[in-house]
C-alpha positions as CSV (number, residue, x, y, z in Angstrom):
1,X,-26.0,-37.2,24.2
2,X,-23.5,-37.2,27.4
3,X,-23.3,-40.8,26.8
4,X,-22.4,-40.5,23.5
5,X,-20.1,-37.6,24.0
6,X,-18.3,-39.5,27.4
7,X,-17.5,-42.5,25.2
8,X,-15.6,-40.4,22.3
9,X,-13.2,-38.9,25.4
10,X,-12.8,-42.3,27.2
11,X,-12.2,-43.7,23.5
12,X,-9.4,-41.2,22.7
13,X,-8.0,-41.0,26.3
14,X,-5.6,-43.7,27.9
15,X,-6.5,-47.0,28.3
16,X,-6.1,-47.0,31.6
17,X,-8.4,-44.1,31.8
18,X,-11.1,-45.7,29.6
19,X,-11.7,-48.5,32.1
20,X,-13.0,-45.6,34.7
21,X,-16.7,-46.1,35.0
22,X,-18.5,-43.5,32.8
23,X,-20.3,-40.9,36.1
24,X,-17.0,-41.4,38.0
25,X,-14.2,-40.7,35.9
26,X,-11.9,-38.1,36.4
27,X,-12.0,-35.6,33.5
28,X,-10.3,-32.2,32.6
29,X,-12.5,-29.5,31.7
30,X,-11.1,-26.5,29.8
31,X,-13.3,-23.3,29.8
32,X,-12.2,-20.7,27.2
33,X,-13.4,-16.3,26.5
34,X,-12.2,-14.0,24.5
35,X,-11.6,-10.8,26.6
36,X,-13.3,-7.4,25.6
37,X,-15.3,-9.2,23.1
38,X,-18.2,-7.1,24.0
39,X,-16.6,-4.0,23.1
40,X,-14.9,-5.8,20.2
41,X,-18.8,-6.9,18.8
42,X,-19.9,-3.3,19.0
43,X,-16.7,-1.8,17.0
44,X,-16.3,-4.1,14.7
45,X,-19.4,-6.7,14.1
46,X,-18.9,-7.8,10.9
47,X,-15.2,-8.2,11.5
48,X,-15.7,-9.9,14.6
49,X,-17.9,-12.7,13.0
50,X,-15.0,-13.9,10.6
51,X,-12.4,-13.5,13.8
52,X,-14.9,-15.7,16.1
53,X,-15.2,-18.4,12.9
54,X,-11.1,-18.1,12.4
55,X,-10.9,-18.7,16.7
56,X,-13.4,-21.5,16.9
57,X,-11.4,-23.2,14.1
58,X,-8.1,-23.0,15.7
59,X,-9.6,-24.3,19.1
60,X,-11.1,-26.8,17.7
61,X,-8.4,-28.1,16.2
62,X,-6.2,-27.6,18.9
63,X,-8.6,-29.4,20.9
64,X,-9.4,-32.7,18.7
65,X,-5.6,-32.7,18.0
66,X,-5.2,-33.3,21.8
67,X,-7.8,-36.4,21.7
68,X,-10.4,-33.7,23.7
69,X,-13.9,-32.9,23.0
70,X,-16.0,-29.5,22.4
71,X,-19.0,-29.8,24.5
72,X,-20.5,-26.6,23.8
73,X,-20.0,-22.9,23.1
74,X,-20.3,-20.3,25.6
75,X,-20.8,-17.2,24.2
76,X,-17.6,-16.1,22.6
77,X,-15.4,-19.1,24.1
78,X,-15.6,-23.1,24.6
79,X,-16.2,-25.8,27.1
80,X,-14.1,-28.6,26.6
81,X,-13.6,-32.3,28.2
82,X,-10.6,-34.7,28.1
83,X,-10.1,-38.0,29.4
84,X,-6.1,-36.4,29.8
85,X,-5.0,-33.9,31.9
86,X,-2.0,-33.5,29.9
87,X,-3.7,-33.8,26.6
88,X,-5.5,-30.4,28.3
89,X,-2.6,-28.7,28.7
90,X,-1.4,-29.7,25.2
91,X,-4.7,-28.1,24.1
92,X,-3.7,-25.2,25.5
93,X,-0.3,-24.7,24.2
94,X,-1.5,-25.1,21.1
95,X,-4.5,-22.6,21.0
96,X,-2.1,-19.6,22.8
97,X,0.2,-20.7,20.1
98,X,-2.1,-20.6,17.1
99,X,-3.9,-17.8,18.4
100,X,-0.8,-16.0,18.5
101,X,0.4,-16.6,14.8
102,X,-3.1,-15.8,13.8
103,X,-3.2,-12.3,11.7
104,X,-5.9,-11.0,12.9
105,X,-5.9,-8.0,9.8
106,X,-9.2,-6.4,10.6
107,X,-9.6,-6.5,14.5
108,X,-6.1,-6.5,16.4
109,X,-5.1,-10.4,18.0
110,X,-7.9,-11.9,19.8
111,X,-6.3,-12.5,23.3
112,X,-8.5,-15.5,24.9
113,X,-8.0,-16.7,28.7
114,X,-8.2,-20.5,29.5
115,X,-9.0,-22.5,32.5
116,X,-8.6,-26.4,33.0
117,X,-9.7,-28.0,36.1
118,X,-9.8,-31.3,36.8
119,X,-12.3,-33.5,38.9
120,X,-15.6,-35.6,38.7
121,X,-18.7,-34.1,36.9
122,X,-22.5,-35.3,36.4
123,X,-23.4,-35.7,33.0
124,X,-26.6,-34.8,31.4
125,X,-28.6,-34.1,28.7
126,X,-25.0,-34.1,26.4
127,X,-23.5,-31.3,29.0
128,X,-21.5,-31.6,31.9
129,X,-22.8,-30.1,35.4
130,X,-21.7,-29.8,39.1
131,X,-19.0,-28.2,41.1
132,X,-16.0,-29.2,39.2
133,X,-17.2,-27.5,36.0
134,X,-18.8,-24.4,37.9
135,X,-15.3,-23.9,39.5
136,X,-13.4,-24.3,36.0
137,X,-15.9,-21.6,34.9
138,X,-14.9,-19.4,37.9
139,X,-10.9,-20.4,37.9
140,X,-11.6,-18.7,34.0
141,X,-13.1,-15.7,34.2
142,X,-10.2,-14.7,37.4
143,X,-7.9,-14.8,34.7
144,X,-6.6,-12.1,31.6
145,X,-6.7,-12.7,27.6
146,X,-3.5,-14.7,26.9
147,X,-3.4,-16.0,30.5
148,X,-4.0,-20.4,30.9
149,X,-4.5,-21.1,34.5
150,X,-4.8,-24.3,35.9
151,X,-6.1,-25.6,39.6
152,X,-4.2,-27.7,41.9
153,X,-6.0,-30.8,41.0
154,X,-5.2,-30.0,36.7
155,X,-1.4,-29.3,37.9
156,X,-0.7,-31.9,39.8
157,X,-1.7,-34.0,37.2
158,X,0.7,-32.6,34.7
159,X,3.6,-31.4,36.5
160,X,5.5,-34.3,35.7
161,X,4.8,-34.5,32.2
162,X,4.9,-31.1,31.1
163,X,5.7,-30.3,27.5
164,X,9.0,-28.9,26.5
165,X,9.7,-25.6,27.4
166,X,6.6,-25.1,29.6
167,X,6.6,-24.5,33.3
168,X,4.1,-23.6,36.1
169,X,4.2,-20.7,38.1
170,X,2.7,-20.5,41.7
171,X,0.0,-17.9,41.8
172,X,-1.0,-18.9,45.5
173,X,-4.4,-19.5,46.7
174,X,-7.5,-17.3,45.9
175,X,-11.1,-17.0,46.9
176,X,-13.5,-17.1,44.1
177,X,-16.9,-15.7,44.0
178,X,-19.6,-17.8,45.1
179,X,-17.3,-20.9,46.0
180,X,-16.6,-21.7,49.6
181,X,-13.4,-23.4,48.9
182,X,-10.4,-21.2,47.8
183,X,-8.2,-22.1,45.4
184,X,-4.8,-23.1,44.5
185,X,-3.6,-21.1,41.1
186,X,-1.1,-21.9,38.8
187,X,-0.1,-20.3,35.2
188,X,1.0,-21.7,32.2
189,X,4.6,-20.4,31.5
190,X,6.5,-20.8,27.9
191,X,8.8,-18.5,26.4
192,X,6.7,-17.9,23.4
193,X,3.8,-16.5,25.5
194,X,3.1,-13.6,26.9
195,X,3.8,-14.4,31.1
196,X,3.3,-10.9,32.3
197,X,-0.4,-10.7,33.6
198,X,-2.4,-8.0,35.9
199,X,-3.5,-9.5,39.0
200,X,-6.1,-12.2,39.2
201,X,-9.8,-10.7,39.3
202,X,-10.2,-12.5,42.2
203,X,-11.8,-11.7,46.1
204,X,-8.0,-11.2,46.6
205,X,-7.5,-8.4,44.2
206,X,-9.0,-5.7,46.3
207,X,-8.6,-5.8,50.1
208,X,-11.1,-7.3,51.9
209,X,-12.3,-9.4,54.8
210,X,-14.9,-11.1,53.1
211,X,-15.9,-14.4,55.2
212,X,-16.6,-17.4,52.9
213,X,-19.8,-18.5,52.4
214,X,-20.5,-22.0,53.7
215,X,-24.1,-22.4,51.9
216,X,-25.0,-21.9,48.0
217,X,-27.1,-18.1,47.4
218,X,-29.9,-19.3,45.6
219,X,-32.4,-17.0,44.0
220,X,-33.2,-13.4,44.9
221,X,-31.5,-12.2,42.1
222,X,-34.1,-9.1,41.8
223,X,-33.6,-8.2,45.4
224,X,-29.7,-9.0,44.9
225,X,-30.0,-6.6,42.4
226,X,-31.7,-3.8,43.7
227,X,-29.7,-3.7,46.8
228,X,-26.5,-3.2,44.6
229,X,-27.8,-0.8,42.7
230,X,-28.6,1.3,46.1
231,X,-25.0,0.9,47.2
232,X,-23.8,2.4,43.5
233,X,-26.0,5.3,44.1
234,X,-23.7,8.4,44.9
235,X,-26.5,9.6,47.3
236,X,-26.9,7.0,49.3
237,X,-24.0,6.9,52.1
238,X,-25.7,4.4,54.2
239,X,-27.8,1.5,53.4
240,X,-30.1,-0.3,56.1
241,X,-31.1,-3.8,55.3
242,X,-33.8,-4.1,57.5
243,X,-36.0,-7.1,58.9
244,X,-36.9,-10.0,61.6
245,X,-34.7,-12.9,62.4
246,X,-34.0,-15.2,59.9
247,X,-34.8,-13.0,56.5
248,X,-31.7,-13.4,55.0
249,X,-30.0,-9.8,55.6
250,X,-26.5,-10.6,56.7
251,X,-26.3,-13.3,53.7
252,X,-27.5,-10.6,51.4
253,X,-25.0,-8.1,52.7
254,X,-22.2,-10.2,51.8
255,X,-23.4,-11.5,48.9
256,X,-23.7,-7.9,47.2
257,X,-20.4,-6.8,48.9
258,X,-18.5,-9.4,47.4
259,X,-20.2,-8.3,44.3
260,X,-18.9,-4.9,44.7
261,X,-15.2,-5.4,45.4
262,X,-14.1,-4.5,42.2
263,X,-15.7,-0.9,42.8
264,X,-14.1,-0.4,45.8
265,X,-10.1,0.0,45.3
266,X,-9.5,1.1,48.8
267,X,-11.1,-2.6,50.0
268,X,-14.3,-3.8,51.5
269,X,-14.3,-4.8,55.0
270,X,-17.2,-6.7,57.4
271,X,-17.1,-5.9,61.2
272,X,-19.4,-7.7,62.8
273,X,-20.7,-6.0,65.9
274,X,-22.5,-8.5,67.6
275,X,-20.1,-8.4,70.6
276,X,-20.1,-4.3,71.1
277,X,-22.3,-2.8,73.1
278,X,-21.3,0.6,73.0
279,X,-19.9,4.0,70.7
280,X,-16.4,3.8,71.3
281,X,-16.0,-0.1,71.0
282,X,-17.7,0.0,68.0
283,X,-15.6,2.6,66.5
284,X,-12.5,0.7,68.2
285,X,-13.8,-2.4,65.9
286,X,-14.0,-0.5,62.9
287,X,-10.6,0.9,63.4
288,X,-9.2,-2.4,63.6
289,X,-10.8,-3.8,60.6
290,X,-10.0,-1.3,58.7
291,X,-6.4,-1.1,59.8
292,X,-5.7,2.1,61.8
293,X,-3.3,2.1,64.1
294,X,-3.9,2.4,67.9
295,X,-1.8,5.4,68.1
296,X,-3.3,8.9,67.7
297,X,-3.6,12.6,68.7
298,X,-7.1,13.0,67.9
299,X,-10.4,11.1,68.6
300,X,-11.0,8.1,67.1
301,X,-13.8,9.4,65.5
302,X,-11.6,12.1,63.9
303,X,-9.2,9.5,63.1
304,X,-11.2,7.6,61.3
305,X,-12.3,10.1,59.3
306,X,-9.1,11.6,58.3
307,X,-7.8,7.4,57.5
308,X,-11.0,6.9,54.9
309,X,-11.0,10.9,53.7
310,X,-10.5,10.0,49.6
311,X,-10.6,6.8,49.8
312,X,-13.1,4.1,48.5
313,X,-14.2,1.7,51.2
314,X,-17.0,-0.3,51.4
315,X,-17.6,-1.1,55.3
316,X,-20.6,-4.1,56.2
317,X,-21.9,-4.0,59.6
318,X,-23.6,-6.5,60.5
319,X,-26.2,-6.5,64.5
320,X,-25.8,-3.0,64.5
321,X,-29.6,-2.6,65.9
322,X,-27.8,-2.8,69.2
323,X,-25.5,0.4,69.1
324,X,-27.8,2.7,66.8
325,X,-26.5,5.7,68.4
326,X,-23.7,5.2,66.8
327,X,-25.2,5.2,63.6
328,X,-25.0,9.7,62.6
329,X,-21.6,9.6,64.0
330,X,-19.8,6.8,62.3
331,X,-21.5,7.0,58.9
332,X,-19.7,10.0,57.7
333,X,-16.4,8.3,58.2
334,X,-16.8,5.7,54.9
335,X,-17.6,6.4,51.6
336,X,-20.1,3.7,51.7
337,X,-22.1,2.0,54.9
338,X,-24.4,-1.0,54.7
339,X,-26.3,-1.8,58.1
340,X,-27.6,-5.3,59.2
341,X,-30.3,-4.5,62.2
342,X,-34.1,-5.2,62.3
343,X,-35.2,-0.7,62.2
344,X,-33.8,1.5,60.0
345,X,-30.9,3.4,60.9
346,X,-31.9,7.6,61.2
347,X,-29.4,9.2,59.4
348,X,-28.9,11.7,56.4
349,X,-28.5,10.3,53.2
350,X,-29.5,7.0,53.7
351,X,-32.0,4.5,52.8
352,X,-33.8,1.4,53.7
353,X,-34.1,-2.1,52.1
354,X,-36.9,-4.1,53.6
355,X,-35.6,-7.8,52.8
356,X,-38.2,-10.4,51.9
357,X,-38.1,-14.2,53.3
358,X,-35.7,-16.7,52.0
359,X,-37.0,-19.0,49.8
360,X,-38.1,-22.5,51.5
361,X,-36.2,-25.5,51.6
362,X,-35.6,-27.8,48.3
363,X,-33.9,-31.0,48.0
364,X,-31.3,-29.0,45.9
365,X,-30.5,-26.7,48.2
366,X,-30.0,-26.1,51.9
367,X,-32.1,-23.4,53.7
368,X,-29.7,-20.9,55.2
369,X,-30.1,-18.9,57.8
370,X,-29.9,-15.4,57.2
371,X,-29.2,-12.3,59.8
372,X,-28.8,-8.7,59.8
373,X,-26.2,-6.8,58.3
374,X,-25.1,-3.6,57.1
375,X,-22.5,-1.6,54.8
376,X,-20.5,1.5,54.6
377,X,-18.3,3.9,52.6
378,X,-16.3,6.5,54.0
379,X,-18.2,9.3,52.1
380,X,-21.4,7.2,51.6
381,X,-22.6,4.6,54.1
382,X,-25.3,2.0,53.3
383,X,-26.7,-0.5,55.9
384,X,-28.1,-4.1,56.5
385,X,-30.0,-5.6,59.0
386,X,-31.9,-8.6,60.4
């Protein structure tokens, strides 16, 4: 029970901690994966079995050690709680370090990332829910095997008792998927660890413009789905999400283009055209956004496509219904388009996404409004609308 489970942290935590009322408390979570295991499960699965018992067992124990608790597993990692923020860190150390001196004979070393982030959580039914525990689970999976990452609210509750030798590096703020609020990074640094690290998979990672989301997506994974699935299609250069006021196309749009920044090395980019009214200050716009400079011996049009030629962009444009002439002109410029307008877009090689009505308001969630929107790759466009 969550009861049960809150009074074996409190019990092991400090006393001054253990006085915190039960719901209020401010706990520690550490999230834990093994990176690759996928591939590692299909190359070696009886291997990988004894190597996921030997991991568990060294978690574990680094955990308990640390007066922490295993709430659960999560597929091939842990959730863990302490009443300690240091004790977290400590849990940490210990893992990387036993992890490390592990042999690991049949499959190569298991390199696991970890995550602690530090806040107030709702217990229930013997787990731990709400945003503090979905943001550990996001501050994880931004990070590499080997890697510990903590948030601001973890590190400024250890950085003046950090263990000996261990020090924490500045990774600067991030935006993570699905979470409005970005977030303040910081690695775990010892000498006996690796420190050298790929950058964070993170909205940051590829350029983009991405604005953050001020209301939860709920549902509409199917339609999430099949919209992103039209934008991976090499034959589709421009996608029209289409549909009245209010159906949810722009927050669609940006939902599946923040999705898709990972496919897109050259960046994703949103220009919102709700201000343009007609060809050349909508190509202007998209200049901008995408970083052209103002000077040039050709037409902007030209320019444009010589600046995206061979490169992989994903361009949203959202109230495009407006300036649809524009529309066979500019989508040759990006690889990919997506469109926001209420009618499809006529162009070659594109396609339309009728979008259904948002779901109605719940208590859990807010109704958002949603408006048209659409998306673009130089080479492919896909498009949007409201």
């Amino acid at each position: 029970m969550a009861g049960s489970v809150h009074q074996e942290i409190v019990a092991r935590g400090d006393a001054s901690e253990a006085s915190a009322d039960a719901r209020s408390q401010t706990l520690t979570f550490l999230f834990t994966d093994v990176e690759g295991s996928t591939k590692l499960w299909e190359q070696f699965p009886d291997a990988m079995k004894r190597a996921l018992e030997r991991h568990d067992a060294i978690l574990r124990s680094a955990i308990t050690n640390a007066n922490g608790t295993v709430v659960k597993a999560t597929g091939d990692g842990m959730m863990a709680v302490f009443a300690s923020a240091a004790g977290a860190l400590q849990a940490c150390l210990d893992a990387q370090h036993g992890l490390r001196d592990e042999p690991w004979p049949d499959i190569g070393p298991l390199r696991v990332r970890m995550a602690l982030h530090s806040g107030e959580a709702e217990t229930r039914g013997g787990d731990y829910f709400g945003p503090v525990v979905n943001r550990t689970a996001r501050i994880m999976a931004a990070g590499h095997g080997g890697q510990v990452l903590l948030s601001a609210s973890a590190a400024a509750l250890v950085v003046d008792q950090l263990p000996h030798g261990v020090s924490l590096a500045d990774l600067g703020e991030h935006r993570l998927k699905d979470l409005e609020r970005p977030e303040r990074l910081f690695q775990l640094v010892h000498p006996d660890l690796a420190m050298e690290f790929p950058a964070l998979s993170t909205l940051n990672r590829r350029p983009n413009n991405l604005p953050t989301q001020t209301s939860a997506f709920v549902g509409r994974e199917a339609e999430l789905s099949e919209i992103r699935r039209r934008i991976e299609d090499v034959d589709v250069h421009l996608l029209t999400l289409t549909g009245p006021g209010g159906t949810g196309k722009t927050r669609l749009a940006l939902r599946a283009a923040a999705d898709e920044v990972d496919r897109f090395e050259d960046g994703v980019f949103f220009v919102d055209l709700a201000s343009v009214t007609d060809i050349d200050s909508c190509l202007a716009l998209i200049a901008r956004v995408v970083g052209l400079s103002e000077a040039r011996e050709r037409s902007l049009l030209d320019e444009l496509r010589r600046h995206l030629r061979g490169q992989r962009v994903l361009l949203v444009l959202d109230n495009f219904e407006h300036v649809l002439a524009a529309a066979p002109r500019s989508s040759p410029a990006a690889r990919r388009c997506t469109f926001a307008a209420r009618a499809c877009i006529p162009c070659r090689r594109s396609r339309c996404h009728a979008t259904g009505p948002p779901l109605p308001p719940r208590t859990s969630w807010g109704a958002s409004r949603r408006s048209s929107c659409s998306w673009s790759v130089p080479g492919r466009s896909a498009r949007t609308s409201d």
